[in-house]
Every structure is written in C-alpha cells, then in structure tokens.
NUDORO-18234 format. One record per residue: residue in one letter; chain; x, y, z of N, C-alpha, C in turn. Coordinates in nm, 3 decimals. Atoms other than C-alpha are relative to their C-alpha. Example, Ala and Ser with C-alpha at 12.3 -4.5 7.8 and 13.67 -1.06 7.14 Angstrom:
BEGIN
a;A;0.089;-0.119;0.000;1.230;-0.450;0.780;0.090;0.120;0.000
s;A;-0.082;-0.119;-0.006;1.367;-0.106;0.714;-0.077;0.109;0.073
END
This chain:
BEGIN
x;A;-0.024;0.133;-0.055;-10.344;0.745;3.888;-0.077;-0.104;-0.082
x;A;0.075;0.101;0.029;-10.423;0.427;3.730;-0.086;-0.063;0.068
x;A;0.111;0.053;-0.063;-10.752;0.298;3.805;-0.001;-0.112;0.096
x;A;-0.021;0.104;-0.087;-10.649;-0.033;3.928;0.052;0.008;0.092
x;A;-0.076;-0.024;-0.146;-10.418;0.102;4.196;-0.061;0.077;0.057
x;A;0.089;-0.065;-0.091;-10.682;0.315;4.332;-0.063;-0.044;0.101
x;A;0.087;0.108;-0.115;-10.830;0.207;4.694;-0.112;0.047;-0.032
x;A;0.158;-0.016;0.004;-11.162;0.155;4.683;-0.070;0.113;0.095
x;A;0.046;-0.104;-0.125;-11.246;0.346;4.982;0.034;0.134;-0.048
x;A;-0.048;-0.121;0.066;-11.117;0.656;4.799;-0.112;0.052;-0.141
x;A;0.096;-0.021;0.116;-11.343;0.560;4.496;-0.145;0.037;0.038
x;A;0.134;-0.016;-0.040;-11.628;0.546;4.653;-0.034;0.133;0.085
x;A;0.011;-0.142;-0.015;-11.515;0.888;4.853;-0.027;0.050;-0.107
x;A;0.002;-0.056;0.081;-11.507;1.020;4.533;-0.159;0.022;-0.091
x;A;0.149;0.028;0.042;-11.849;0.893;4.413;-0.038;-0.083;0.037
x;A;0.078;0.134;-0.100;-12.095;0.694;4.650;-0.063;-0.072;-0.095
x;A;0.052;0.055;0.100;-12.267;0.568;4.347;0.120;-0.114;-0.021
x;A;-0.139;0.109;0.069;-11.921;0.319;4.276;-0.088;-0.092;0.125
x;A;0.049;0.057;-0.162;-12.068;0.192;4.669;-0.068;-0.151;-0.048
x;A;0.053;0.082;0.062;-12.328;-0.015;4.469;0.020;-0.120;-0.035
x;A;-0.042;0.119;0.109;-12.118;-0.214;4.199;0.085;-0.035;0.125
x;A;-0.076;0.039;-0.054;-11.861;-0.286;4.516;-0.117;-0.082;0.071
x;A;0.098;0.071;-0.063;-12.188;-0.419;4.717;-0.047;-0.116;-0.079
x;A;0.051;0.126;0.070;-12.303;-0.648;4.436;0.088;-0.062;0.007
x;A;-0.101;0.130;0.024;-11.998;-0.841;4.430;0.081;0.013;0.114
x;A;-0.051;0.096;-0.161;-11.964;-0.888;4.815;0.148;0.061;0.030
x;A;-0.161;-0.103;-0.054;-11.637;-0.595;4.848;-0.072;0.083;0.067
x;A;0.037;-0.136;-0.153;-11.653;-0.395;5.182;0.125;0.067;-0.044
x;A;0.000;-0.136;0.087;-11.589;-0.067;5.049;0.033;0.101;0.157
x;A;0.040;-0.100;-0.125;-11.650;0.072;5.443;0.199;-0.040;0.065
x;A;-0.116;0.061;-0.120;-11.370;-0.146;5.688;0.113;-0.054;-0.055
x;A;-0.147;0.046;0.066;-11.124;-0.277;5.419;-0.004;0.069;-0.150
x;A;0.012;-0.101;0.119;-11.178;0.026;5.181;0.147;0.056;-0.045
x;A;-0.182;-0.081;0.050;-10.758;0.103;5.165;0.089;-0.090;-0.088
x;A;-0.077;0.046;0.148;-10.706;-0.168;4.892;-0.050;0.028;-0.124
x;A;0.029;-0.062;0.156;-10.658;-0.140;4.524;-0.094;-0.097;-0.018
x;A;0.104;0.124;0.073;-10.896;-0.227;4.260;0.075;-0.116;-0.054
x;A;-0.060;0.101;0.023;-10.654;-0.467;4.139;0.033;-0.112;0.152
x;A;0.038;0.122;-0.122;-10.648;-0.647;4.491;-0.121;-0.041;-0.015
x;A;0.143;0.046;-0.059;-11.002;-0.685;4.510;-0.028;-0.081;-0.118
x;A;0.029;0.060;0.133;-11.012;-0.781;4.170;0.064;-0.154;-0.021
x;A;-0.083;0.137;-0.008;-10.750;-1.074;4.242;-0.059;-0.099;0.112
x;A;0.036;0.051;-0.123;-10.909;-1.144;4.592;-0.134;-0.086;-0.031
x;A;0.170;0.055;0.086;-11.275;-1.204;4.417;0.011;-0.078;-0.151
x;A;-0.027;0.084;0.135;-11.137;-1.369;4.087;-0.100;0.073;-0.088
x;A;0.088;-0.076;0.088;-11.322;-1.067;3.888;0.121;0.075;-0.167
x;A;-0.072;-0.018;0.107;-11.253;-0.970;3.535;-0.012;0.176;0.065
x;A;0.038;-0.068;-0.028;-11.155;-0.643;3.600;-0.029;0.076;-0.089
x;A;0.096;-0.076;0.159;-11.249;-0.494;3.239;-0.133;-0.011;0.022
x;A;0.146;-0.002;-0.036;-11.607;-0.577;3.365;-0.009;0.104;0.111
x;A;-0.025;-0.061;-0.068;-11.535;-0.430;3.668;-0.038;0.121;-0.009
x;A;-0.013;-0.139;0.045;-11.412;-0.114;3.544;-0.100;0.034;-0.045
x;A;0.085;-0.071;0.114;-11.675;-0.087;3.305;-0.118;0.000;0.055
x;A;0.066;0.008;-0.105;-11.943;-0.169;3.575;-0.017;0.182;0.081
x;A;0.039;-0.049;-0.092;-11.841;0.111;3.771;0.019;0.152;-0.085
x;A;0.058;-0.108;0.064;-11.783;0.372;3.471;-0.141;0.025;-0.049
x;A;0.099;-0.001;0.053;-12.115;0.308;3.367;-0.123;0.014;0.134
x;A;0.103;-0.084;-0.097;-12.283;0.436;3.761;0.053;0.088;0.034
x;A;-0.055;-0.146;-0.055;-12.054;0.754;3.744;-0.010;0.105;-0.123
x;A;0.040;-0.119;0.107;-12.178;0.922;3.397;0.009;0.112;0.073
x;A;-0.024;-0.109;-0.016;-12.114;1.274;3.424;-0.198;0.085;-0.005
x;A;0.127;-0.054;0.047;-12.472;1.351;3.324;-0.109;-0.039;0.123
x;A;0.092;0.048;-0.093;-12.624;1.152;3.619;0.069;0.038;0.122
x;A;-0.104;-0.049;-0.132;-12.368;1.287;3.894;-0.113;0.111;0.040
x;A;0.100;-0.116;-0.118;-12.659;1.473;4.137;0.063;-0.068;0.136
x;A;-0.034;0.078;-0.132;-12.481;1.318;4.441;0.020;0.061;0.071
x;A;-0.041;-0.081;-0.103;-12.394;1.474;4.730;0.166;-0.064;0.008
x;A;-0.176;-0.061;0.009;-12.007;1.584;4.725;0.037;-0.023;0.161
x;A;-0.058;0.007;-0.182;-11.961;1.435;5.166;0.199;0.048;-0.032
x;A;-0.112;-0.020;0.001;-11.607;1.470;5.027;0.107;0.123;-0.003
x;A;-0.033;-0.159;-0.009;-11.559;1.840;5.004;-0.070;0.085;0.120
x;A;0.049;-0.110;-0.124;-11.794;1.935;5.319;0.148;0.002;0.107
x;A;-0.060;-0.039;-0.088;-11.625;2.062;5.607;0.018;-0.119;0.147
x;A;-0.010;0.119;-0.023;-11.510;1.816;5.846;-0.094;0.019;0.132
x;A;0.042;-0.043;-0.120;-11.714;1.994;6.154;-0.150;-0.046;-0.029
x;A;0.138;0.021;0.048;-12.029;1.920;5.960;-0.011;-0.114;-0.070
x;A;0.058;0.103;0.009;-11.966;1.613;5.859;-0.051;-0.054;0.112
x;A;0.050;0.059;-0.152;-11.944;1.499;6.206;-0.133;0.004;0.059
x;A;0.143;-0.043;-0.009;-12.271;1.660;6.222;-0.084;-0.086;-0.023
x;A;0.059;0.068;0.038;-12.395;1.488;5.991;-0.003;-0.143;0.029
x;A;0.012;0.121;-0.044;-12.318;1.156;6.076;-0.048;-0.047;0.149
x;A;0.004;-0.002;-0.095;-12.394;1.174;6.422;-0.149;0.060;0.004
x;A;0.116;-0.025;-0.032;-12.739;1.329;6.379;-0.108;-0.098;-0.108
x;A;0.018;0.077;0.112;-12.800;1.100;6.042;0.024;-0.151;0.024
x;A;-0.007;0.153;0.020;-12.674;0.769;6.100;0.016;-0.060;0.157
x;A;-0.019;-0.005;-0.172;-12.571;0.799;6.515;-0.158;-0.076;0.042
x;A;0.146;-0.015;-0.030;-12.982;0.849;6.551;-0.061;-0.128;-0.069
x;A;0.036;0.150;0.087;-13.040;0.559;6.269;0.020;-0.121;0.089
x;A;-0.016;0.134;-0.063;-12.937;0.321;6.450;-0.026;-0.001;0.167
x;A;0.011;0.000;-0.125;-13.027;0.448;6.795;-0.146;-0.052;0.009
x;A;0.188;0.063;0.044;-13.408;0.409;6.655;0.021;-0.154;-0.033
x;A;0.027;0.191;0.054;-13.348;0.055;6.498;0.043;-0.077;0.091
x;A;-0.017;0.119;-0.124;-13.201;-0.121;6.763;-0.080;-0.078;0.082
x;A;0.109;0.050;-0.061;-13.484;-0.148;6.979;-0.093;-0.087;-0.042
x;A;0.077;0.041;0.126;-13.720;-0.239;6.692;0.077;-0.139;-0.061
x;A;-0.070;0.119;0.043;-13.454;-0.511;6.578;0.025;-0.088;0.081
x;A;0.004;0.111;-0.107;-13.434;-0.667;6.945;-0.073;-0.048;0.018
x;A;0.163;0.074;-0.062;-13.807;-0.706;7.010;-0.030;-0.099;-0.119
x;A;0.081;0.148;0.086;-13.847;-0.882;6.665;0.073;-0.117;0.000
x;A;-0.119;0.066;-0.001;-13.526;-1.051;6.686;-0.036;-0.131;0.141
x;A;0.005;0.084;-0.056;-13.625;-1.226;7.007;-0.113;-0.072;0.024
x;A;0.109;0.066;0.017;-14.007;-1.289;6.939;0.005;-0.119;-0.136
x;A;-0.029;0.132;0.098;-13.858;-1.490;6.632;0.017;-0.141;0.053
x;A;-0.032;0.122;-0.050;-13.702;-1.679;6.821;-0.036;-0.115;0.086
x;A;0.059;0.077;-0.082;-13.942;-1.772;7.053;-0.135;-0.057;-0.036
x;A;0.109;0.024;0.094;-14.208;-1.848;6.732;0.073;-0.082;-0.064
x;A;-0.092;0.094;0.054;-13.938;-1.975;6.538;0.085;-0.034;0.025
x;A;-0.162;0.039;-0.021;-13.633;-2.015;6.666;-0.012;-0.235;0.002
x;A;0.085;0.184;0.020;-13.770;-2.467;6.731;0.076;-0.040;-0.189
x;A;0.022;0.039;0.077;-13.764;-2.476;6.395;0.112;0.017;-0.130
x;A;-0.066;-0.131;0.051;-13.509;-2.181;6.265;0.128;0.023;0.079
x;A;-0.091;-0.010;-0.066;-13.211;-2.259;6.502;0.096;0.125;-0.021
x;A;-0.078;-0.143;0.031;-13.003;-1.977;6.350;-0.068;0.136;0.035
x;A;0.020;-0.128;-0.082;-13.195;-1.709;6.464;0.069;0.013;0.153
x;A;-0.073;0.023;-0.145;-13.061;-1.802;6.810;0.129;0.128;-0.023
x;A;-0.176;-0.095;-0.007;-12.709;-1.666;6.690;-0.059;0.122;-0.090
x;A;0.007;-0.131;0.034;-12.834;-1.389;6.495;-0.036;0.044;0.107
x;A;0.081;-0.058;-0.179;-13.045;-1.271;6.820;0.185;-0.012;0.044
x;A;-0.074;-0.002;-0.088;-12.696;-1.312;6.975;0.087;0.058;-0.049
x;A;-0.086;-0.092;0.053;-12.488;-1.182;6.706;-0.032;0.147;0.003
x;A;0.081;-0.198;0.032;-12.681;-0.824;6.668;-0.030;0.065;0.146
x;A;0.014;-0.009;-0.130;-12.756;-0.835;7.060;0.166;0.061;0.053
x;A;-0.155;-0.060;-0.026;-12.354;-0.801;7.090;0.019;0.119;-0.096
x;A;-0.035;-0.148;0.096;-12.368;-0.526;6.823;-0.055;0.116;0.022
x;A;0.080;-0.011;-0.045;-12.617;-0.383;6.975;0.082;0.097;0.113
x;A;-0.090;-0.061;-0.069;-12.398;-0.299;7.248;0.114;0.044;-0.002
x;A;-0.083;-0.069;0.091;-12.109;-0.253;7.068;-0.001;0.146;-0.039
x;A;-0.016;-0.099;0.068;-12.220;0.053;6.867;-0.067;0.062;0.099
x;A;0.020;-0.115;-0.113;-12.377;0.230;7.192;0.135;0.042;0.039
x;A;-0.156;-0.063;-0.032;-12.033;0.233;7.325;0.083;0.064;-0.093
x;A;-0.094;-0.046;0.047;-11.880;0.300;7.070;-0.037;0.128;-0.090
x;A;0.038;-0.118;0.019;-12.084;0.592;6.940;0.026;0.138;0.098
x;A;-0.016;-0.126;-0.135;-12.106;0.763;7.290;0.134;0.056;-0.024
x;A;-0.120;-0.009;0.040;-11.692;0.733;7.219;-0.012;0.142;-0.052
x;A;-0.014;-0.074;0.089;-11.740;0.924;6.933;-0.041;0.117;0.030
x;A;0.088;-0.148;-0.058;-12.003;1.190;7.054;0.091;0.078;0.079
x;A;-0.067;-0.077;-0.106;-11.825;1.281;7.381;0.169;0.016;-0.040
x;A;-0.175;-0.025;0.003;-11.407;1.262;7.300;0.028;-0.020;-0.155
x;A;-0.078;-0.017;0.142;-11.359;1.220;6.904;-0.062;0.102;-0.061
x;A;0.097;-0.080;0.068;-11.623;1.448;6.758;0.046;0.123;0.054
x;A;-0.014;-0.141;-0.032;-11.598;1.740;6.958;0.154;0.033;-0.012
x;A;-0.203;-0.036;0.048;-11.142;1.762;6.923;-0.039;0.021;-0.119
x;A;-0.022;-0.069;0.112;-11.245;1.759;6.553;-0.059;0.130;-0.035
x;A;0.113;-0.151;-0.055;-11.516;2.059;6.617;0.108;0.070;0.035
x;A;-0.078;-0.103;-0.053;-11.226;2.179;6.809;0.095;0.072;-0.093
x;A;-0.168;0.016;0.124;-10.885;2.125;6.537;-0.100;0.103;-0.121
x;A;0.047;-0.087;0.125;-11.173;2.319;6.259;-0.005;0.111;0.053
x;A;0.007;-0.134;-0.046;-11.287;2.608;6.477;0.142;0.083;0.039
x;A;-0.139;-0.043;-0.023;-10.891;2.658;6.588;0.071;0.033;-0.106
x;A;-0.091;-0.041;0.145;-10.776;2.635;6.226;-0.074;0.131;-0.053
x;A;0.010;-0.103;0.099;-11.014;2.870;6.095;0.074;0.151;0.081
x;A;0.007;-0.111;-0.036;-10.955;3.135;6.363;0.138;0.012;0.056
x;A;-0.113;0.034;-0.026;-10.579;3.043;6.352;0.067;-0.032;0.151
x;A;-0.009;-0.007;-0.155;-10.538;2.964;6.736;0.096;-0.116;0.014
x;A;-0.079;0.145;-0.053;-10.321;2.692;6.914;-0.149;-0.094;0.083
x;A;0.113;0.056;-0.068;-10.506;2.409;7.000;0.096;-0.081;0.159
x;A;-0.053;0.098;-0.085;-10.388;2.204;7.318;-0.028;-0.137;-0.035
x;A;0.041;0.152;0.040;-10.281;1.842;7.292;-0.103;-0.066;0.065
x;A;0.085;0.086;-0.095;-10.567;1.620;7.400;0.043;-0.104;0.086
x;A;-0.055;0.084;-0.101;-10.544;1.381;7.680;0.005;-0.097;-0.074
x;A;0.034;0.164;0.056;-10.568;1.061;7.422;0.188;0.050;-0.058
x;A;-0.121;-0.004;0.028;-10.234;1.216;7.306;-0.018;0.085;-0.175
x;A;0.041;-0.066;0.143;-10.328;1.260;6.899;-0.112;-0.052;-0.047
x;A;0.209;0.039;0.094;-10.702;1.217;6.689;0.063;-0.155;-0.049
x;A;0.084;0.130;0.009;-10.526;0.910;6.569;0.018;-0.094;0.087
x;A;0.027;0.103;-0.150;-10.525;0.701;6.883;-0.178;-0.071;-0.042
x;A;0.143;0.064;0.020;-10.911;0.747;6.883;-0.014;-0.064;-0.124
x;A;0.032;0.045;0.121;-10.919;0.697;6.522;-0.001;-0.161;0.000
x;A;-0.025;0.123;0.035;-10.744;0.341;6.518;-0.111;-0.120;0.104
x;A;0.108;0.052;-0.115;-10.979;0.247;6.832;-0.117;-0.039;-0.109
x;A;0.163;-0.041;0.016;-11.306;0.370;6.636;0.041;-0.088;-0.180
x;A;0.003;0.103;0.182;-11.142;0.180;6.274;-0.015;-0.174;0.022
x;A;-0.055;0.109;-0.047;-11.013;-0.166;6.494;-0.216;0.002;0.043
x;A;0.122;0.063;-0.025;-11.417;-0.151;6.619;-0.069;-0.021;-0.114
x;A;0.059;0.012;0.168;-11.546;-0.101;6.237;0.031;-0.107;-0.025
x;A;-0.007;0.124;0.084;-11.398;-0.395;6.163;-0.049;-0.124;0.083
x;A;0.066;0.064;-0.153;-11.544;-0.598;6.479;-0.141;-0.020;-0.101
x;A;0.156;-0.033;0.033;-11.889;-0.490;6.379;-0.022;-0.041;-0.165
x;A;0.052;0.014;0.149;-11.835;-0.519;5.977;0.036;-0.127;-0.010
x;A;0.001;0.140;-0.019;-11.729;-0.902;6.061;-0.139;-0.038;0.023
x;A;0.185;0.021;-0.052;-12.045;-0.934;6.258;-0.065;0.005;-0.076
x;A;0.104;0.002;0.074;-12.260;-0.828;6.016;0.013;-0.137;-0.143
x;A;-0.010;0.133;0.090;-12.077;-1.068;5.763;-0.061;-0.151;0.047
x;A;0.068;0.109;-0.070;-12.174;-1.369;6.004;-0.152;0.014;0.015
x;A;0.125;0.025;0.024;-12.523;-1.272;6.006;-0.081;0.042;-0.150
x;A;0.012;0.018;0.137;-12.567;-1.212;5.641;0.019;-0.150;-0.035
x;A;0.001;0.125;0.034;-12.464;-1.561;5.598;-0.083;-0.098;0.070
x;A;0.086;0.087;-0.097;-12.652;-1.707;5.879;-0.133;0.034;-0.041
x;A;0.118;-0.014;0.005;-12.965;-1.561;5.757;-0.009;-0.011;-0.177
x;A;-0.012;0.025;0.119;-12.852;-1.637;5.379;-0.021;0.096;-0.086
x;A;0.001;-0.170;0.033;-12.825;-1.284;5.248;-0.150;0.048;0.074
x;A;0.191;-0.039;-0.039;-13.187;-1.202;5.440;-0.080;-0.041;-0.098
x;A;0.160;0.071;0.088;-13.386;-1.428;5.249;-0.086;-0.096;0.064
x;A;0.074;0.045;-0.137;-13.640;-1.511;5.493;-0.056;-0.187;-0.118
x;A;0.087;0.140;0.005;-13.745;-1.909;5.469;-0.106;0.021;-0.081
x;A;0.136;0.033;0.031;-14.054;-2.037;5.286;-0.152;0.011;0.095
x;A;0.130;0.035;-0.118;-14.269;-2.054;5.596;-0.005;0.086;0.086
x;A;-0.022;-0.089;-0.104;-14.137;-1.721;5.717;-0.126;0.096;0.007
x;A;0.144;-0.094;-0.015;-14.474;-1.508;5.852;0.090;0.193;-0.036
x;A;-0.036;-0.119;0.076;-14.435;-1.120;5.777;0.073;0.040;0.082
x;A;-0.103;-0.056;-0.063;-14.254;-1.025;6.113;0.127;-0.038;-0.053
x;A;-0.111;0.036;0.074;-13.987;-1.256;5.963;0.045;0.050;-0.052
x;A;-0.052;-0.084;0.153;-13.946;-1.092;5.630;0.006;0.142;0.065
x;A;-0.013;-0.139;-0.041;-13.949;-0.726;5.794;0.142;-0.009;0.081
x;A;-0.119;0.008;-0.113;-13.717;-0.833;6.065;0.144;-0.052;-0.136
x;A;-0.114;0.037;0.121;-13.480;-0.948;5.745;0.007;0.114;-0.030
x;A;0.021;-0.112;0.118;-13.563;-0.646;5.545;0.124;0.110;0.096
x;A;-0.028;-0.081;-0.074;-13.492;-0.432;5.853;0.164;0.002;0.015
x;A;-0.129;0.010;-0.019;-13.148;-0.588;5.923;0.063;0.012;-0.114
x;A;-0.063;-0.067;0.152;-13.056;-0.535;5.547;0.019;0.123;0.006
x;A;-0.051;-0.135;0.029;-13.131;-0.196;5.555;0.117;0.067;0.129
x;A;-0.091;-0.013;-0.075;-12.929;-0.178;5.920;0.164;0.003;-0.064
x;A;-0.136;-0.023;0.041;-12.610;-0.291;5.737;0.006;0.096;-0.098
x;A;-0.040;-0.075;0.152;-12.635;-0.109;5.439;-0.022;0.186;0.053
x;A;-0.061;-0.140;-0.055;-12.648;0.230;5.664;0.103;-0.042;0.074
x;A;-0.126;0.047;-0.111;-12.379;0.060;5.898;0.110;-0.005;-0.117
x;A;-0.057;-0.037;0.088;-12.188;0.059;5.584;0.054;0.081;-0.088
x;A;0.027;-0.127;-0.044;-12.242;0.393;5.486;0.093;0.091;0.076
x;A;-0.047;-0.098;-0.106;-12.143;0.559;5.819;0.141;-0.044;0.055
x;A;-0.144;0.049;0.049;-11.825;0.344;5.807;0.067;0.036;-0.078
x;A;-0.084;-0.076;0.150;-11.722;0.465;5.452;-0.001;0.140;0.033
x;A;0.057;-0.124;0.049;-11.810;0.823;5.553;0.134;0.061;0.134
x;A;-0.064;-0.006;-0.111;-11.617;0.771;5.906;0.170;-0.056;-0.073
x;A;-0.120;0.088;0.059;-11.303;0.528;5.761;0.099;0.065;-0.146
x;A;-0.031;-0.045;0.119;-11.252;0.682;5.418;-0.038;0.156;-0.006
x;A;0.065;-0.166;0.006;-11.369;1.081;5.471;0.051;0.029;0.138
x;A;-0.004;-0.069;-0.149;-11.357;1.185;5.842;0.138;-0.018;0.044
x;A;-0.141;0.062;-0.067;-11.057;1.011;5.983;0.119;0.046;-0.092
x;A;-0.113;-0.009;0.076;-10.832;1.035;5.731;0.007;0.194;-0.029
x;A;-0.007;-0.125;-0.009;-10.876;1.411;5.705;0.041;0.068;0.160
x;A;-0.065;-0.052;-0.201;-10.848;1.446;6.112;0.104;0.002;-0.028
x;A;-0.205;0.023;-0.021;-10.508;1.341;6.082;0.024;0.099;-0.093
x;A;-0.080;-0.083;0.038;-10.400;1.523;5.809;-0.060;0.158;0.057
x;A;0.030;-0.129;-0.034;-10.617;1.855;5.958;0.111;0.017;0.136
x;A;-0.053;-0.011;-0.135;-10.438;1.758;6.310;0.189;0.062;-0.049
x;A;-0.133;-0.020;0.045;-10.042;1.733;6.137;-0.012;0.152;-0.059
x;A;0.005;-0.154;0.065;-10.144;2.093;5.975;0.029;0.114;0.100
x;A;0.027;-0.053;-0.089;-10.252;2.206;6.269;0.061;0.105;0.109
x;A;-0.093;-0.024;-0.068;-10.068;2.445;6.498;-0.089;-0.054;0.163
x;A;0.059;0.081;-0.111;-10.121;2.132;6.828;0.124;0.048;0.089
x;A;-0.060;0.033;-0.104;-9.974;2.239;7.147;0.084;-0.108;0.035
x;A;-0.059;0.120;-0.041;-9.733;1.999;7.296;-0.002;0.001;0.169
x;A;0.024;-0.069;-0.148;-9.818;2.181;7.684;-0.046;-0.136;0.035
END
C-alpha cells in the first residue's frame, strides 16, 4: 500500500514510535486514527515529503525494541489495558481534582480559566469511570469469552447487546467526547504552559494533566486501532450463536 493512503491509526498500530511525529504536529492518531496520511497531510497544510521522512526516520529497523501490542492476543491485551492504563487513571484522578480545585481557589481571581478546566476534567472525570466500568463488566469479558471459545472451538452465545460492535461504537462515540475535551483544555491551559507567576502546584498540576492525555491517548490508540477492530473481525470468524 502506498504510504499516503495508509490510516494513521494503523501506522501507529504498526509502530507506536510513528505516535510521536503525529503528536508534534497536533494529529490525533487515537479518536480520528482511520484517515490517510494524505488527509492529514491536506487537513494540516504539511509537506508530506517531510512528513514521510519524519516518520521513516523514528522507525529505523535497528532501533525497533518496541513492544509488538499488535500481534498479542486480544484476551491479554484487554488485560493489559485495563490493569495498565484502567488503574492510570483511576490513581490520577483524585490527585488531578484536589490540585485542580485548590488552583482555583489560589488562583483561579486571577487565572479565570482554570474555572473551566476544573470543570472540563471534573466532567471527564466522570466520564471515564463510567465508561471504564462499561468496559470491565460487559465489553472485556465477551472478548475473554469470543478468545477462550475460539481457541477451544466452542459456540459462543449471542450477547444481550446483540454484537461486540454495538459496545464498540458506544466505547469509540465516548473516545471522541473525551479526546475533544482534552483538546479544549490543552488550549485553555495553552499547551500546559503554566503562567509566569505559576507556584509549583501549578506547574505539576500542568505537567500531570499532560502526562494524563498522553496515556488517554495511548489507551485510545490501543482500544480504537488494536482491540476493537480485531473484536469484530474475531466475532464475524467466530462460530456466534444466534439462540
């Protein structure tokens, strides 16, 4: 396939290292990872001979130690993401509310936009509880189910949602909820570049929400571009009940 008609979200399955050069130049790679490089390239007004040459030059063959998420098993990715990035963000939340609203009540006077970040991340906040639990209790375990059934050739019964992608389009339609959100407070906080007069909770509480998206980004590409898209085709393989 020619490079330029390749979706991104595919490239970056292929090698998380591409993740990078799509992050420096402001392309979500996670929630609108199913266009070509030639869209993104038209969408961003990028040469894409730079581009290209950008992203051959963080996939040398000689520096490829990466981890291969694209060939594990889909029972263990789930694993993984759910004990890896599920837990990531079950820890930071807390930690991102208490500084999030002592800002505001040190700076916010002065720093009006913290207000809406505190209110943007407060709704996200609750967001990705729900919509993890989702995942834990009714999408995770059917794909646990559709692997252990395939290997040991069995019928599976249809689930009550009907097919994996029901949940799927649910758990992609909230990815993109949440990867908006984070765009609005990236800009509201001016990529996290804390003020001149910002004290150190400031700059941590920035730092912190940087590194928040950039695993929320991550576990999107790993969910959106890897997991999902394999459910379905493991489910259509599948021998699924219709009982």
């Amino acid at each position: 396939m020619n490079t330029l008609d390749k979706k991104i979200g595919e490239m970056v399955a292929e090698d998380y290292r591409t993740a990078a050069v799509f992050k420096n130049h402001k392309i979500d790679f996670c929630c609108k990872g199913n266009r070509s490089l030639s869209e993104v390239c038209a969408d961003k007004n990028l040469n894409t001979a730079f581009l290209i040459e950008e992203l051959n030059a963080v996939t040398k063959p000689a520096e490829k130690n990466i981890i291969d998420f694209n060939a594990w098993d889909l029972d263990l990715l789930a694993d993984y993401i759910e004990k890896k990035h599920h837990r990531y963000v079950e820890g930071s939340m807390p930690v991102l509310l208490q500084y999030l609203n002592k800002l505001c009540k040190v700076h916010g006077p002065q720093h009006p936009e913290l207000f809406e970040i505190n209110k943007e991340f407060t709704e996200c906040a609750a967001a990705l509880t729900a919509h993890m639990k989702k995942e834990e209790l009714v999408l995770f375990p059917y794909i646990r189910k559709m692997v252990k059934t395939t290997i040991s050739h069995q019928e599976i019964s249809t689930p009550h949602f009907g097919t994996v992608q029901n949940p799927v389009h649910m758990m992609m339609h909230e990815h993109d909820t949440e990867g908006e959100r984070f765009r609005r407070i990236a800009q509201l906080s001016n990529d996290y570049t804390p003020p001149a007069d910002a004290c150190n909770t400031y700059r941590v509480t920035y730092n912190l929400l940087n590194e928040f998206e950039n695993d929320l980004h991550t576990h999107i590409h790993l969910e959106n571009n890897i997991l999902f898209p394999k459910a379905i085709q493991l489910e259509r393989s599948s021998n699924v009940s219709t009982d």
